[in-house]
Structures are given as C-alpha cells and as structure tokens.
C-alpha positions as CSV (number, residue, x, y, z in Angstrom):
1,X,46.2,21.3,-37.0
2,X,46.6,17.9,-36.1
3,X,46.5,18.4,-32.9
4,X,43.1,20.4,-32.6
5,X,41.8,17.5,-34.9
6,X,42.9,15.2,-32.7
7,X,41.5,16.6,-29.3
8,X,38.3,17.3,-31.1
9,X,37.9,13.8,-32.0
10,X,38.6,13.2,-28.3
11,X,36.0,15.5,-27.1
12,X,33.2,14.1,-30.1
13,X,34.3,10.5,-28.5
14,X,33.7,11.6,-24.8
15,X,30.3,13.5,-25.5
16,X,29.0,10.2,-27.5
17,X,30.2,7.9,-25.0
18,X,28.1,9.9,-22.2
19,X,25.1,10.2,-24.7
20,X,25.6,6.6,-25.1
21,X,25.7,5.9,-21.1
22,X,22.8,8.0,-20.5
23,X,20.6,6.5,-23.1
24,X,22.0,3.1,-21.9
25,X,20.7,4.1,-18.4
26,X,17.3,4.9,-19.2
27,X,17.0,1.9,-21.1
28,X,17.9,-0.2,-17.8
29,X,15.5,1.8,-15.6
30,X,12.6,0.8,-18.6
31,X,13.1,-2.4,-18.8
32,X,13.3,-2.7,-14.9
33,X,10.3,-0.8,-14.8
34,X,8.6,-3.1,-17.1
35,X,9.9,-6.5,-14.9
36,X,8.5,-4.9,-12.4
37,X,5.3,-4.6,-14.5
38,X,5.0,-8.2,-15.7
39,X,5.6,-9.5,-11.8
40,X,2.7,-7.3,-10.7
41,X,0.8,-8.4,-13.9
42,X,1.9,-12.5,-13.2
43,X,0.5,-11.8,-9.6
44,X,-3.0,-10.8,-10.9
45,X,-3.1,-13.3,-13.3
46,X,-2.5,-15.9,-10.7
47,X,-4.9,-14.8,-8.4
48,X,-7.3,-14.4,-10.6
49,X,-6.8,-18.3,-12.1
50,X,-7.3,-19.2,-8.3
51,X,-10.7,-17.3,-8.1
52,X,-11.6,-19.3,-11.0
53,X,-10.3,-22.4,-10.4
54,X,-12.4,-21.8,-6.9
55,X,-15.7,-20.3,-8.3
56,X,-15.6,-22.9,-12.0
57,X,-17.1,-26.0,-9.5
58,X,-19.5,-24.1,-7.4
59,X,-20.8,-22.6,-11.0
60,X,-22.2,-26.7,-12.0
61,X,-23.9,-26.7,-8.6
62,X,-25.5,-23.3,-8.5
63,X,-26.8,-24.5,-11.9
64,X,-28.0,-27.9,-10.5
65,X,-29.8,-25.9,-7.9
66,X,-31.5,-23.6,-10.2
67,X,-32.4,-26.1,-12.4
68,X,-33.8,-27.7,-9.6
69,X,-36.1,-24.8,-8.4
70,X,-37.1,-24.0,-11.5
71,X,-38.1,-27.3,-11.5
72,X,-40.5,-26.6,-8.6
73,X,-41.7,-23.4,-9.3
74,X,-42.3,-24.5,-12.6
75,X,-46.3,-23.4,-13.5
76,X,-46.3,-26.8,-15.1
77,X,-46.4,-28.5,-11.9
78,X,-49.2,-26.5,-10.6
C-alpha cells in the first residue's frame, strides 16, 4: 500500500511540476511580449516628443504671423 502511495505521490509531483513549467512558460513569453510592447510604445513616444519639440517653436511664429495679418486685414485699418 505504501508503495502505490508512494508512486502516486510521485506521479501528483511530476504532473504539478509540468503544470508548473508550462504556466511558467507562458508567463515568460507574456512578459517578453509586453517588453516588446513598451520598446515599440518608448519608440512612439520619442518620436512623437521630437515632433513636438520641432513643431512647439514654429507654433509662436505662425502665431506672430497671423497676428500680424490680421493686423492688416483688419477692417479697422480700412
């Protein structure tokens, strides 16, 4: 009786340890999945700051300009 005891506990241990690997493997291929993610998503968010960062000074002088023209089309003026 022992002995059957015994090599069912050793089977119950085997069959957790390979749930435990597999669940342990799809956890790995998540989070890889989700570096992978966050690099694409650090990429966009960097090229999007250098739009910005290239389109924020331009922005003051477009509104100079219009400011500008409005100034001279203003019906005031005529």
């Amino acid at each position: 009786m022992a002995l059957v005891l015994s090599g069912i506990g050793t089977v119950c241990w085997a069959v957790c340890f390979w749930w435990m690997h597999r669940i342990s493997s799809r956890q790995d291929a998540l989070l890889q999945e989700l570096r992978e993610v966050t690099t694409r998503i650090e990429k966009l968010s960097q090229a999007e700051h250098d739009l910005i960062s290239e389109v924020h000074p331009q922005v003051n002088e477009i509104k100079e300009h219009v400011q500008d023209v409005r100034q001279v089309v203003s019906p005031k003026n005529n």
